[in-house]
C-alpha positions in Angstrom: 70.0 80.2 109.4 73.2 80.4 107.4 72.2 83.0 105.6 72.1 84.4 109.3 75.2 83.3 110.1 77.5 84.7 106.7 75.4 88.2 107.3 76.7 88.7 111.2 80.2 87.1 109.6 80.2 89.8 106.9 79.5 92.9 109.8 81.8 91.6 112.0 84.3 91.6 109.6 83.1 95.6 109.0 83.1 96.4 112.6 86.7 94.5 112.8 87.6 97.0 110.1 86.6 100.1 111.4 87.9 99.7 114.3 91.2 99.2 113.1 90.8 102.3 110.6 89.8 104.0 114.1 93.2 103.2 115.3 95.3 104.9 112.2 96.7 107.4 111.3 97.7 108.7 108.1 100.6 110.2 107.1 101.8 111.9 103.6 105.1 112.7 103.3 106.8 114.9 100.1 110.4 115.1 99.3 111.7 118.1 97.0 115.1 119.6 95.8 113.5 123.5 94.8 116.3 124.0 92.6 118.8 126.5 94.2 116.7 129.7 94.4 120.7 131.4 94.9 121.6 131.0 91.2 119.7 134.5 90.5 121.2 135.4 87.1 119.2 132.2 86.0 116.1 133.1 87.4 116.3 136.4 87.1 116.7 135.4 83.2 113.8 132.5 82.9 111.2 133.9 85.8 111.7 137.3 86.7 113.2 135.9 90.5 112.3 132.7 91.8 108.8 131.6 91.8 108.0 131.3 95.2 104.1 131.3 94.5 104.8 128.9 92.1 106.4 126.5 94.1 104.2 126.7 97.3 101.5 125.9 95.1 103.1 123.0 94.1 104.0 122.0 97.5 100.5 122.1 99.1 98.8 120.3 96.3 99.0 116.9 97.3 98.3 117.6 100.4 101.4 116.2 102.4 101.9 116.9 106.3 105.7 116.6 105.9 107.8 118.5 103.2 111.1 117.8 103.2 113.0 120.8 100.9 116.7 120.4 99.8 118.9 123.5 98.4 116.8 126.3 100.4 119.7 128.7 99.9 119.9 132.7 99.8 117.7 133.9 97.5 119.0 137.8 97.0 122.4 137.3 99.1 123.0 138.3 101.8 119.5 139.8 102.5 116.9 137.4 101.9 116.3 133.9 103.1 114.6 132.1 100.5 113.4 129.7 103.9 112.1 132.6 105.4 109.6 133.3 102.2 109.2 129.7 102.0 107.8 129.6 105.8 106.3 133.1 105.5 104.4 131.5 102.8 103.6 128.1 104.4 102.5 128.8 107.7 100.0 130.5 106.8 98.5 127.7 105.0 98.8 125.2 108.6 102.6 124.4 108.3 103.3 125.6 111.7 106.1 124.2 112.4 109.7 124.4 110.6 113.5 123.4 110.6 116.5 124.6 108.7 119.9 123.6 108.8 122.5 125.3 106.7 125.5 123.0 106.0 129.3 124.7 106.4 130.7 124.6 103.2 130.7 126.5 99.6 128.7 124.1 97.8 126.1 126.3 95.9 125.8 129.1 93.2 128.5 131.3 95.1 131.4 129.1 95.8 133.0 132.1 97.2 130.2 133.0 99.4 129.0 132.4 103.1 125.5 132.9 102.1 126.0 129.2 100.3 125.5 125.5 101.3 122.7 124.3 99.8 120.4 124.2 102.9 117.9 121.6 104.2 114.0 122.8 105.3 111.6 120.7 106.9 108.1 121.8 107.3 104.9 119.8 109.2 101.6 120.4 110.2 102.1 118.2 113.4 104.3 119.9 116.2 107.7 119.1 116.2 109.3 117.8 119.5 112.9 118.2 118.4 115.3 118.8 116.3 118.5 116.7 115.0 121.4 118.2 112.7 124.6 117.2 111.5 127.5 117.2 109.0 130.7 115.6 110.5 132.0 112.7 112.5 135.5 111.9 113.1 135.9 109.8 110.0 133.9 112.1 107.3 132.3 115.1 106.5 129.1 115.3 104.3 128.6 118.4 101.9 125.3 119.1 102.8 124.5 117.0 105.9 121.2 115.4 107.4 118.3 117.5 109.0 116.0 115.2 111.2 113.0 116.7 113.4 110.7 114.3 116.0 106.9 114.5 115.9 104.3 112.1 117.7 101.9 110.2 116.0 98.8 108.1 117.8 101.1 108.8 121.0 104.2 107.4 119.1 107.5 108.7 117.9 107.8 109.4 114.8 111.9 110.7 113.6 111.8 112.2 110.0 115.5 113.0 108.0 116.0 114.8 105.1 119.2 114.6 103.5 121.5 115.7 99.7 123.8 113.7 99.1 127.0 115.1 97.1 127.9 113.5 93.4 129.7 110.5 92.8 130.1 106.9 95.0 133.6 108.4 96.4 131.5 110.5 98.4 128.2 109.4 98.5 129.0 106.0 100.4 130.5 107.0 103.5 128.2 110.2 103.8 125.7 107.4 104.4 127.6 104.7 106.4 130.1 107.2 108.1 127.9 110.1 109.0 124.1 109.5 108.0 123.4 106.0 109.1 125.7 106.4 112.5 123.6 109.4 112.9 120.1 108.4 112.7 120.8 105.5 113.9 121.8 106.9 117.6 119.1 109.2 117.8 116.1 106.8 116.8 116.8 103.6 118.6 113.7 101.0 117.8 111.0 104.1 117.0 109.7 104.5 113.1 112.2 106.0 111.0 111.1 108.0 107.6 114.4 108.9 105.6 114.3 111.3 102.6 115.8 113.3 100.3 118.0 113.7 97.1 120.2 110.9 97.6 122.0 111.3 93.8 122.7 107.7 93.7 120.6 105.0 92.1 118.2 102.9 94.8 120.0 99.8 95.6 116.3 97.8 94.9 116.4 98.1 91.3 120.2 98.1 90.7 121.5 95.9 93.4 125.7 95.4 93.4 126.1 98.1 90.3 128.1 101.2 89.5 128.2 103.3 86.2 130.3 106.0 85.1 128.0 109.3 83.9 130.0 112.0 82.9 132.4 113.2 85.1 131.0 110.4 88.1 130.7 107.5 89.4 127.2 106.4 90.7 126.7 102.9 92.8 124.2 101.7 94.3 126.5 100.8 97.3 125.3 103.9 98.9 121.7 103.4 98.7 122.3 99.6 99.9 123.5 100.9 103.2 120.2 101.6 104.3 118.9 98.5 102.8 121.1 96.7 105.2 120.3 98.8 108.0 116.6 97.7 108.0 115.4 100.7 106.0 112.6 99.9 103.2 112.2 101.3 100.2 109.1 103.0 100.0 108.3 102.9 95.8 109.9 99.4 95.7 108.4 97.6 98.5 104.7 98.9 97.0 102.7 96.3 94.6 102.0 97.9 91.6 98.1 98.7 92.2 99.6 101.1 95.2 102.2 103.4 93.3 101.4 106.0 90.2 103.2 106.3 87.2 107.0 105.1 87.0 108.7 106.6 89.9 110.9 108.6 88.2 112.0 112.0 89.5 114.6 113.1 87.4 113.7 112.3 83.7 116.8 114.2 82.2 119.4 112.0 83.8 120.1 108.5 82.7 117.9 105.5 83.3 120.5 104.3 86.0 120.0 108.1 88.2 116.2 109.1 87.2 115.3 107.8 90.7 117.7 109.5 92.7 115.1 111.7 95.2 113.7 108.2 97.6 112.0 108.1 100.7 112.9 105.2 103.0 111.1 103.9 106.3 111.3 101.5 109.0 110.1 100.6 112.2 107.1 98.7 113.5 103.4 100.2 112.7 104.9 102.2 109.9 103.7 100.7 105.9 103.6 103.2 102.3 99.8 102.8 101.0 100.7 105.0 98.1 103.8 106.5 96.3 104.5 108.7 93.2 106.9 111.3 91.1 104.9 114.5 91.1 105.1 116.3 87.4 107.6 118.6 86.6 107.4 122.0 88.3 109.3 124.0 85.7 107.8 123.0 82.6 107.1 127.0 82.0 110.8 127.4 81.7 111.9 124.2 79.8 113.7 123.6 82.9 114.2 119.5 83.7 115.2 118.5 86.9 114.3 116.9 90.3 110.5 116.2 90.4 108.7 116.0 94.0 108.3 112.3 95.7 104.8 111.3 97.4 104.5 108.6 100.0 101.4 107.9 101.9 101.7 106.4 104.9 100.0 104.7 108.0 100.7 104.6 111.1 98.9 101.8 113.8 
């Protein structure tokens, strides 16, 4: 009779679990800064033009649904779109749906040049509803700005941003709290939030109340603790070891304080990381060391 009663016990616990697997959705989410396919004397030099093949390959690999691309400028100014390529490129592998926001500004390989800005892509498999941009409030004016695009999930909202933050804590600090946060914040309400992107400041969860001078910059981790205190999660920290590959790092040439600059952030109810890691390095062929892709996987109840 026990023996009965652990067996129906042990399926009901089974049933319990597939129907709750029944009810989620899964979610993988990649952040990436290409490395500014407008600096053509240097890729003209190392690869012939910039890889394109090269880089959707990399892309697609781990399968994500939601690629989040910082400095998608010009690629052959002013005639080519390297976003264009890009989404020539990926919609014919099921990334159907797009958006692209070029910043004003001459941040970029041609300071003198409209066809700068570093530009933000975002790229999904799942339709997108709508589209957010900016780059200015009254009080301050980011560099590069936030791009932010609504999908629905299980029947829920789903708002994902992708955001580059400029150099140095001067700057970096009230892009977030003036413009970014402000921003998302008005647009998303109570729905699940993912935030992305190259934030070029260390994550507030490993270097809490710190700054550090690195060349020509200060970095704090002021500017990533603003979205700590606005109820955003750190995706790598928050994970137990058994749930994140290697060390997190995506950019292994800086300093230990700014090798984890490119994060991915969430909150909002029904929204939890099962998995995050730094992809490798892209431009090995070249001896070129810079950003490295981010992984989360995520679930949605």
């Amino acid at each position: 009779m026990k023996q009965l009663i652990s067996r129906f016990i042990l399926l009901l616990f089974v049933l319990l679990g597939m129907v709750r697997a029944i009810g989620q959705e899964n979610l993988r989410v990649l952040t990436f800064n290409i490395w500014d396919p407008a600096d053509i004397p240097f890729w003209e030099k190392h690869a012939n033009g910039y890889p394109v093949d090269q880089l959707i390959h990399y892309l697609m690999e781990d399968n994500a649904d939601i690629l989040l691309l910082q400095e998608v400028s010009l690629e052959k100014p002013p005639h080519q779109q390297s976003y264009e390529i890009i989404k020539k490129h990926l919609s014919s592998k099921g990334y159907l749906y797009s958006a692209y926001y070029k910043p004003n500004g001459t941040t970029g390989y041609a300071p003198n040049s409209d066809n700068s800005g570093y530009p933000l892509a975002v790229f999904s498999r799942f339709p997108i509803e709508e589209t957010f941009a900016t780059q200015v409030t009254k009080e301050k004016k980011m560099s590069k700005g936030v791009l932010g695009i609504k999908i629905r999930v299980k029947a829920k909202s789903l708002y994902i941003f992708n955001t580059h933050l400029s150099i140095g804590n001067d700057s970096t600090d009230d892009e977030i709290s003036k413009v970014a946060l402000p921003f998302i914040n008005k647009v998303t309400g109570d729905d699940m939030v993912i935030f992305a992107g190259d934030f070029n400041s260390p994550p507030a969860s490993e270097y809490p109340n710190s700054s550090k001078r690195i060349g020509d910059y200060t970095y704090s981790s002021q500017t990533t603790q603003f979205l700590l205190g606005a109820h955003f999660n750190d995706a790598w920290a928050i994970l137990p070891k058994g749930n994140k590959k290697g060390n997190g790092i995506s950019c292994p040439g800086q300093d230990d304080y700014i090798k984890r600059v490119d994060q991915i952030y969430f909150r909002g109810k029904g929204l939890k990381p099962t998995l995050a890691f730094a992809k490798h390095n892209l431009w090995d062929t070249i001896n070129l060391v810079d950003h490295n892709g981010v992984v989360v996987h995520f679930v949605l109840d």
